[in-house]
C-alpha positions in Angstrom: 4.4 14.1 -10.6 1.2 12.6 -8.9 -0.7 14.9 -7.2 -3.9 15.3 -4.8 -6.8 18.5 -4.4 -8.5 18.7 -1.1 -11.9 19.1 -1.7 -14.0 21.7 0.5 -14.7 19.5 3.1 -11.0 18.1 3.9 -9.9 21.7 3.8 -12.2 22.4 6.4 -11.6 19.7 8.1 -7.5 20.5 8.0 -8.3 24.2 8.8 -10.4 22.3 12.0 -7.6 20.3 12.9 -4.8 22.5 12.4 -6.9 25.6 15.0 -7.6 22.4 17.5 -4.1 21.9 17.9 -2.9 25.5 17.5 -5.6 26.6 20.7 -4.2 23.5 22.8 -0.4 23.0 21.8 0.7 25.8 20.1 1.8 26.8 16.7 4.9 23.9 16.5 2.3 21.0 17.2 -0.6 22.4 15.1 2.1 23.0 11.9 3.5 19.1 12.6 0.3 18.2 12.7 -0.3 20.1 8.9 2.6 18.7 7.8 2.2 15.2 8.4 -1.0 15.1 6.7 0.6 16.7 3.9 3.4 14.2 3.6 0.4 11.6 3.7 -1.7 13.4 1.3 1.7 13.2 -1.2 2.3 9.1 -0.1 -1.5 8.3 -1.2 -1.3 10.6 -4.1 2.0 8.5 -5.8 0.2 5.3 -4.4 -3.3 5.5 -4.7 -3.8 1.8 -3.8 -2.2 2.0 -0.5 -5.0 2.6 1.4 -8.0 0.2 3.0 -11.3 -0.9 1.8 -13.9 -0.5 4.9 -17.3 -1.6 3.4 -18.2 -1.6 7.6 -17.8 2.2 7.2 -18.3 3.3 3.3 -20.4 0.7 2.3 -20.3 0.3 -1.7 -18.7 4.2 -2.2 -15.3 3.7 -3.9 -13.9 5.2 -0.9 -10.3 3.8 0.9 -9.3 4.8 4.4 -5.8 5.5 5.1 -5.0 6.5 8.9 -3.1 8.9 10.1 -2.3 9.5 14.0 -5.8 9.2 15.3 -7.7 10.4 12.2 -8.6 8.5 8.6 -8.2 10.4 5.5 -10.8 9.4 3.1 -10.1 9.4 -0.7 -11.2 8.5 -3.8 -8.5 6.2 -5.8 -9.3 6.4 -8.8 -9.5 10.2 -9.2 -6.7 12.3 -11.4 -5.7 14.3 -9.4 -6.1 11.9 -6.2 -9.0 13.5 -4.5 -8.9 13.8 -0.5 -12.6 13.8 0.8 -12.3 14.2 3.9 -10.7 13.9 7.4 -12.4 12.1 10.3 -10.8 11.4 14.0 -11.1 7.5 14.2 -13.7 8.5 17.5 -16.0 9.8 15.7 -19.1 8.0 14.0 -17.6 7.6 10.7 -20.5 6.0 8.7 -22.9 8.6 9.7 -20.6 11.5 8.4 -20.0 10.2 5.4 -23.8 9.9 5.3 -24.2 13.3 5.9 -21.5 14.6 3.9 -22.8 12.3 1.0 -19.5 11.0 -0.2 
């Protein structure tokens, strides 16, 4: 069975996520939201490949980008369990979060 662990800042940033859409569409849209990002979390966990190199965003960090509505999950591949980074809305300046996050 593959599997994945969040590390602390991907919970938070689910946690984030999941209140933002609980304050502004309710409890159905904010669990959707939860479970689509867990189906995606399982997806890149049984193929770790799947996702995108983005040297524009990452630089030389063996980090791949897999998007999801209007966020990118961030991940490290080669990682037993699959390890989930973090989670970014597209929007946002990704290379200076992962900067200060120091992925």
């Amino acid at each position: 069975m593959s599997r994945y662990v969040l590390m602390p800042a991907a919970k938070e940033d689910l946690a984030d996520i999941r209140d933002y859409y609980l304050q502004e569409a309710g409890w159905r849209v904010a669990r959707q939201m939860v479970v689509e990002f867990v189906e995606a979390f399982r997806f890149l966990a049984r193929t770790p490949s799947a996702g995108h190199v983005r040297q524009d965003l990452a630089q030389d960090r063996p980090i791949l980008f897999w998007p999801m509505r209007d966020y990118l999950i961030l991940y490290k591949p080669a990682t037993h369990p699959l390890e989930i980074l973090s989670i970014f809305r597209g929007s946002r300046d990704v290379p200076a979060l992962i900067g200060r996050r120091r992925l």
